[in-house]
C-alpha positions in Angstrom: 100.1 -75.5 -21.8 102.2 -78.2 -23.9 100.9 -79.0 -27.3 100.2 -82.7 -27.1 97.1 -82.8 -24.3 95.5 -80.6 -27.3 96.1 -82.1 -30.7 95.3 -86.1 -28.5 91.4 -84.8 -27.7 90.8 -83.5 -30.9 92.9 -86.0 -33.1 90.8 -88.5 -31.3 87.5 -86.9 -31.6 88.3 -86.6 -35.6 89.7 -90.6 -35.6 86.2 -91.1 -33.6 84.1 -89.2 -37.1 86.3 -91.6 -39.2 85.7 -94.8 -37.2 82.2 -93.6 -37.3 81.7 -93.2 -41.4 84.3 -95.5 -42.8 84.2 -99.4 -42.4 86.2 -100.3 -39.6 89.3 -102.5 -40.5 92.0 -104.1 -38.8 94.1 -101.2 -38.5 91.5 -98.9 -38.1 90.6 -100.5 -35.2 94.3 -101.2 -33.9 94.2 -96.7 -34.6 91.4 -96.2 -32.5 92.6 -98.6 -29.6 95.9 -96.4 -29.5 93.8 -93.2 -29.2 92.0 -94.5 -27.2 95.0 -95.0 -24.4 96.2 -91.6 -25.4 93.0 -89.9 -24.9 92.6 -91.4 -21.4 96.3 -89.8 -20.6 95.5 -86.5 -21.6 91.9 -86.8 -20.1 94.0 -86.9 -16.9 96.2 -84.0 -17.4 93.0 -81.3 -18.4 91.0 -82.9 -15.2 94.1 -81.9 -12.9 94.0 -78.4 -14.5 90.5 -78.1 -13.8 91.1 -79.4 -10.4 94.0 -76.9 -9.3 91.8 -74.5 -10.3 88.5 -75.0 -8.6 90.5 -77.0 -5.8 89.4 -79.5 -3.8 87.0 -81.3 -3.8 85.3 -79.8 -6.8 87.9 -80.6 -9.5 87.6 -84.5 -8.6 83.8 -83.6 -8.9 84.2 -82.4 -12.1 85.6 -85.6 -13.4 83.5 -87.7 -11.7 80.6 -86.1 -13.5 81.9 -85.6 -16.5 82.7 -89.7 -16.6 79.4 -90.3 -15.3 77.7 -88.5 -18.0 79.6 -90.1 -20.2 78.9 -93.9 -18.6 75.3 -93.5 -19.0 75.0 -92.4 -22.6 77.0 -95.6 -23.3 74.7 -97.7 -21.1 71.3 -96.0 -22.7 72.9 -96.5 -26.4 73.3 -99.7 -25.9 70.1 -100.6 -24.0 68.3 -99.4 -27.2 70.3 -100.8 -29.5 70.5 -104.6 -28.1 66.6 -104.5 -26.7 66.2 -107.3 -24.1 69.7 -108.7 -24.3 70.8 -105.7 -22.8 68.2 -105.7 -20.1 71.6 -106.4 -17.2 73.7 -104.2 -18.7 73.3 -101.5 -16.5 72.8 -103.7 -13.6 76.8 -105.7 -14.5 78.1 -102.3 -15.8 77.0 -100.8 -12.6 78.4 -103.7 -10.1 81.6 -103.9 -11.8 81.8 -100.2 -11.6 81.6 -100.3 -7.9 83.7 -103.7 -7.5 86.4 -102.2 -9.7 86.6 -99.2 -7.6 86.0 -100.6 -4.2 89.1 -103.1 -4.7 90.5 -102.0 -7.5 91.1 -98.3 -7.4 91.5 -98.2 -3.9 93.5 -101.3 -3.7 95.7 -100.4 -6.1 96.2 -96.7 -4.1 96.4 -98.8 -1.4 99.3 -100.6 -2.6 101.1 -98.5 -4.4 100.8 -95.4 -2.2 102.2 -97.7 0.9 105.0 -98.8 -1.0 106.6 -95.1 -1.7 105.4 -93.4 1.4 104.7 -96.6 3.6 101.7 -94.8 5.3 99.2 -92.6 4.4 96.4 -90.4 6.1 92.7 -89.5 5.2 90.1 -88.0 6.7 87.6 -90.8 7.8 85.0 -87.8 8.7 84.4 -87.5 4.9 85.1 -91.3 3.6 82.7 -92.7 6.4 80.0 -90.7 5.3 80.6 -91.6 1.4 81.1 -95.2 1.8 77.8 -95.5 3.8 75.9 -93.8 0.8 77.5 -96.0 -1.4 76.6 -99.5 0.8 73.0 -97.8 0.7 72.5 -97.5 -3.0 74.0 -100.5 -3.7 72.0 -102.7 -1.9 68.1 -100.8 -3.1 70.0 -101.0 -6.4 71.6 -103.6 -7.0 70.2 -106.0 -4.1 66.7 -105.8 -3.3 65.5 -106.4 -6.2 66.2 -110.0 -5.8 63.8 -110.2 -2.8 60.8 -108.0 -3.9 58.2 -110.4 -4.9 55.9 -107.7 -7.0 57.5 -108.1 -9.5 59.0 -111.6 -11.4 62.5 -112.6 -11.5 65.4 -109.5 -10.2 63.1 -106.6 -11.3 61.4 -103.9 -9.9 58.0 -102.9 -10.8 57.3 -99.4 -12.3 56.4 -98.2 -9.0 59.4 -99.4 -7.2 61.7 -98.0 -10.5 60.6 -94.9 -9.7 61.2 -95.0 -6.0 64.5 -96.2 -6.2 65.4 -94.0 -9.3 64.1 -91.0 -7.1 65.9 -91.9 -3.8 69.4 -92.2 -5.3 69.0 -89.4 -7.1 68.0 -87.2 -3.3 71.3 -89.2 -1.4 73.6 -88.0 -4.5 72.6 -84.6 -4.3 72.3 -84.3 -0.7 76.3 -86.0 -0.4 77.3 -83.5 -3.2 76.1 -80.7 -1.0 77.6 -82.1 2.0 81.0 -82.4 0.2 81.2 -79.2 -1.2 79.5 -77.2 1.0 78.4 -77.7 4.5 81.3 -80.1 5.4 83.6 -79.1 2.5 86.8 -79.4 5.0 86.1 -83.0 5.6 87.2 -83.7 1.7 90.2 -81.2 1.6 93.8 -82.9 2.3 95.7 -82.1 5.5 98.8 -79.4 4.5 102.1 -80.9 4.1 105.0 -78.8 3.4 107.1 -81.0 1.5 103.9 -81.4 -1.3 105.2 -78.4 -3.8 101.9 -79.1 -5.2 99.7 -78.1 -2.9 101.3 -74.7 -2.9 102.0 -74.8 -6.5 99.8 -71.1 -7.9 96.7 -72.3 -9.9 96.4 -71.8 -13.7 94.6 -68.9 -15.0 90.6 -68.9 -15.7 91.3 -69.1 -19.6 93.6 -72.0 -19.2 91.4 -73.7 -16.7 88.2 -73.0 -19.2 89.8 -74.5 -21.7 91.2 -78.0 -20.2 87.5 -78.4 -19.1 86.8 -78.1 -22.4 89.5 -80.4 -23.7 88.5 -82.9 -20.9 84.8 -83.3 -22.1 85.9 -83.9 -25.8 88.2 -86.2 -24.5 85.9 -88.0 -22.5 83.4 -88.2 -25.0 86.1 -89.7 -27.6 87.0 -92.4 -25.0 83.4 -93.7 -24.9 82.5 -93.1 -28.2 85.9 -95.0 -29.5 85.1 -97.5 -27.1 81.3 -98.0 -28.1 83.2 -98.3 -31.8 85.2 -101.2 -30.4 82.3 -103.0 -28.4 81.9 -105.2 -31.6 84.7 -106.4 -31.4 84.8 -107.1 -27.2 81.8 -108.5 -27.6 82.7 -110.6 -29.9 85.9 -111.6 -28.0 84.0 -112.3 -24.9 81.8 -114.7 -27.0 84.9 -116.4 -28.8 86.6 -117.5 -25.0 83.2 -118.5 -24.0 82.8 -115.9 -20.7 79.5 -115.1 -19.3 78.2 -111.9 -20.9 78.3 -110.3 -17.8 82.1 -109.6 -19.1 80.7 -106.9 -21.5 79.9 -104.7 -18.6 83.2 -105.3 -17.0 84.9 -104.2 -19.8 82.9 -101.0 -20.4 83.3 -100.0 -16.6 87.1 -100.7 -17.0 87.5 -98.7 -20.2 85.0 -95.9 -18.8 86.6 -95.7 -15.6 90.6 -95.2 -16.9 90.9 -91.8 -16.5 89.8 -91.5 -12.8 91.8 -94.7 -12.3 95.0 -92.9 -13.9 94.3 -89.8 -11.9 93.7 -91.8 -8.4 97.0 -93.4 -8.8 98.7 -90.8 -9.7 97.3 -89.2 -6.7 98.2 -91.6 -4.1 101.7 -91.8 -5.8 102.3 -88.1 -4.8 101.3 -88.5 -1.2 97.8 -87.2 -1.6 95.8 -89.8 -0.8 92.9 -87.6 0.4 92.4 -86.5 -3.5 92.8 -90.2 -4.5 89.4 -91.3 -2.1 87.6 -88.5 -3.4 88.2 -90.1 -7.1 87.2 -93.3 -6.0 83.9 -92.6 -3.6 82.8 -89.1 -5.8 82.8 -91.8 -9.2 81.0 -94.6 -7.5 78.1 -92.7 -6.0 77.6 -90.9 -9.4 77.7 -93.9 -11.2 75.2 -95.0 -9.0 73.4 -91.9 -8.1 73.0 -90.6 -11.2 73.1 -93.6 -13.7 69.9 -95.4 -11.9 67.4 -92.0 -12.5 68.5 -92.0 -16.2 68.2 -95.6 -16.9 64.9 -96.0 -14.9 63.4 -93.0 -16.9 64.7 -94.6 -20.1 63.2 -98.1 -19.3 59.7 -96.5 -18.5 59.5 -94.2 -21.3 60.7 -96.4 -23.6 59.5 -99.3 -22.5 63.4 -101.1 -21.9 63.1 -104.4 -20.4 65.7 -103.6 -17.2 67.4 -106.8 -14.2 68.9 -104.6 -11.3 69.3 -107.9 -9.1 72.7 -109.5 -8.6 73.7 -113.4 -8.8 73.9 -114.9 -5.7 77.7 -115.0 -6.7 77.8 -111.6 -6.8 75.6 -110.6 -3.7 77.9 -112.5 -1.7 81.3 -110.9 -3.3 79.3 -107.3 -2.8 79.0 -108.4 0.5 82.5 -108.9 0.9 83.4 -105.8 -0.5 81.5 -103.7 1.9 83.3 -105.6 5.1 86.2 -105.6 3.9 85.9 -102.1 2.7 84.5 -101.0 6.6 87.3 -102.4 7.9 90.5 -101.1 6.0 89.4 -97.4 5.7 88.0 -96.8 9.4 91.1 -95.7 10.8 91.8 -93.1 8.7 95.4 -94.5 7.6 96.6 -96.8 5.1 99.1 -99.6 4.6 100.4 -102.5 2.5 98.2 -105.1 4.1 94.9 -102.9 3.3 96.1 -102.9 -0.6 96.6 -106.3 -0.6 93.5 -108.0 0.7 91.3 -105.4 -1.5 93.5 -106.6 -4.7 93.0 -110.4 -3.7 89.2 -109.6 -3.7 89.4 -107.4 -7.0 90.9 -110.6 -8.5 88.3 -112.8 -7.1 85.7 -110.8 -8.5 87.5 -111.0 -12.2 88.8 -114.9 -12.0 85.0 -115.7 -11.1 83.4 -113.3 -13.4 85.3 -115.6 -16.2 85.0 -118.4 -14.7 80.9 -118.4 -12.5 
């Protein structure tokens, strides 16, 4: 293993201690942005170890949990910490978590992958399924509540929290058995000879154990330099006078650059298969997971919480999802795909900045 995706984690991790104790300053803070981009690289590198080990598609699993985990002790530190003007952070972090994958992840694979290898191939048997657990959640979670009328304004009542908590919690689990066990083959990528990858021998168990070690330190330095920096972007956001909705934007972007890195990458090497199991595997556990933990959070402790979208947003969620039905139901990919997802993904930012 080479030196450097070692001493990044855990030069990170001890930055994150100092970021943590000391004042931050100017050039602290100019520090921990620079880790931060470095951690995200060799965040990347340990979860393809893991992943070459444990194969497809539980090494993509393991990132998408791992980020996940990560995401929602961000969101609940921050819930408690801003009281009811974080009461639609979870509901923006969670929309543009889902936006930015939809178009951007999978635009920009999209893209880039058609570009070097002009077309691609998939298997819809597994997508299909993912993307219609993902249209599902999104719309109890993020939709509904907008036309619920037990509750005032784009909340659920207790009741309905616990439903909804309870049913994405069931549709994650029961897709994370149907991906890695009854219909595992529907995830794996078709063989290629030319890919020296997929034949390359896996690492050993002790080199594997410790990359997933690695990657969870790194993850955790990521979000905890980034929860060290959210001063300062929320601060920015208020300075150019965007919506606050920005906040959750950013912390979705900056949570979401490792499986972005790794999808890319991916897609780059003519594995395209790997790069949709990044994409769908983190949006369903963002959603999935993130809604039982924040739900539980809100009731316990008595968190104000707004699951329901803008019109705005329903309608560019709406668009997402036809779009999205449309470019990845044949199973193969090109440059046209890429490009309509990216001109929504920008839509989505342009009007996020500007309602």
């Amino acid at each position: 293993m080479s030196r450097w995706p070692i001493f990044v984690p855990l030069g990170a991790a001890a930055l994150l201690v100092v970021a943590l104790l000391l004042p931050l300053s100017a050039t602290l803070s100019v520090a921990c942005g620079l880790a931060l981009l470095a951690t995200v690289v060799a965040a990347v590198h340990h979860a393809e170890v893991v992943a070459r080990r444990g194969g497809e598609p539980f090494g993509t699993l393991v990132l998408a949990l791992s980020v996940t985990a990560i995401e929602l002790s961000l969101i609940v530190s921050l819930m408690l910490a801003g009281g009811s003007g974080k009461a639609a952070l979870a509901r923006d972090t969670m929309f543009a978590t889902v936006m930015i994958i939809c178009n951007g992840v999978i635009g920009l694979c999209l893209l880039l992958g058609a570009l070097r290898h002009r077309e691609q191939v998939f298997r819809i048997e597994g997508s299909r399924p993912a993307f219609e657990a993902l249209v599902t959640l999104a719309t109890l979670v993020l939709v509904m509540p907008d036309f619920t009328t037990s509750a005032p304004g784009a909340s659920y009542t207790p009741s309905q929290l616990i439903f909804v908590g309870s049913s994405s919690l069931i549709l994650w689990f029961v897709f994370a058995f149907f991906q890695t066990v009854r219909h595992r083959d529907f995830f794996l990528p078709a063989a290629d000879p030319s890919n020296e990858e997929i034949h390359a021998a896996p690492p050993a168990v002790a080199q594997a154990w410790v990359s997933f070690g690695l990657l969870l330190v790194a993850l955790i330095a990521v979000v905890g330099l980034a929860k060290v920096l959210s001063p300062f972007i929320e601060a920015a956001v208020r300075d150019a006078g965007a919506p606050p909705a920005v906040v959750g934007i950013v912390i979705a972007m900056i949570v979401l650059m490792p499986e972005t890195w790794a999808a890319v990458r991916a897609a780059l090497a003519d594995r395209f298969q790997t790069s949709m199991n990044l994409a769908f595997g983190s949006a369903l556990a963002s959603i999935g997971l993130t809604i039982p933990a924040v739900v539980m959070a809100s009731i316990l402790l008595d968190l104000p919480l707004v699951l329901g979208l803008e019109p705005k947003d329903m309608v560019l969620l709406v668009l997402t999802f036809l779009v999205g039905s449309i470019a990845l139901g044949t199973g193969r990919t090109n440059i046209m795909q890429g490009a309509v997802l990216l001109v929504v993904f920008a839509a989505f930012l342009f009007l996020a900045l500007v309602p």
